[in-house]
C-alpha positions as CSV (number, residue, x, y, z in Angstrom):
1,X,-7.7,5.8,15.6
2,X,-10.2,8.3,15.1
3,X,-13.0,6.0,14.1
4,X,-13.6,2.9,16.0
5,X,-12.9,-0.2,13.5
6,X,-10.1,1.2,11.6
7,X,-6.6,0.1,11.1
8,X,-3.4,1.8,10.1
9,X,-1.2,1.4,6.9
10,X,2.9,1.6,7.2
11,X,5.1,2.3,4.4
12,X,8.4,2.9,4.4
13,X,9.9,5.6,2.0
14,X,13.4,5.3,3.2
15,X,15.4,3.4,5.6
16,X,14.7,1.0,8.0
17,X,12.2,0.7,10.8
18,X,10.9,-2.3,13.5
19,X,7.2,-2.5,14.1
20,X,6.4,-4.8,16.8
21,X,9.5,-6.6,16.0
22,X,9.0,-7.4,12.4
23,X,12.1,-5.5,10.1
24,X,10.6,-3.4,7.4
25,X,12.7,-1.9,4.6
26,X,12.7,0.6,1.7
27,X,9.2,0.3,-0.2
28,X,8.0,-1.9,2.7
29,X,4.5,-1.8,3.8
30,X,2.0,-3.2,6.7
31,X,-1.2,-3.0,7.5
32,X,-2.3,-3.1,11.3
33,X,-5.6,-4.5,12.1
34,X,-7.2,-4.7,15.5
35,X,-4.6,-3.2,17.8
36,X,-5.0,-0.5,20.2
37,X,-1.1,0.4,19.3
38,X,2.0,-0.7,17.9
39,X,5.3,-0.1,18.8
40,X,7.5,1.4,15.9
41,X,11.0,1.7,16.0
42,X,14.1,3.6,13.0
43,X,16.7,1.2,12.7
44,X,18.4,4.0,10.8
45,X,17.4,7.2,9.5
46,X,13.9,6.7,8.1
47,X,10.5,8.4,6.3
48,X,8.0,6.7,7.3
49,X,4.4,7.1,5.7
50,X,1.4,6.4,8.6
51,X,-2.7,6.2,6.9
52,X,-5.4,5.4,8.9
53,X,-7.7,3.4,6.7
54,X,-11.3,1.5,7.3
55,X,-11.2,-1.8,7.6
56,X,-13.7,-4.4,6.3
């Protein structure tokens, strides 16, 4: 992260991809809180949209 206390939002545009495990399809979204990284894997082809955002 480039600030210290912010967290990351996923959503998927297209496809499918793994994050940590957890299957997340088409129109799909996560937010990642106090991690230091994620692992984030296409199950097919994807489009994946990343946004570091603050988090309260």
């Amino acid at each position: 992260m480039k600030k210290k206390g912010n967290g990351v939002y996923v959503f998927v545009i297209e496809g499918e991809v793994s994050i940590n495990g957890e299957i997340l399809q088409r129109r799909d979204g996560l937010g990642i809180t106090d991690a230091t990284g994620f692992d984030l894997k296409a199950n097919t082809d994807a489009e994946v949209l990343l946004m570091e955002v603050p988090v309260s």
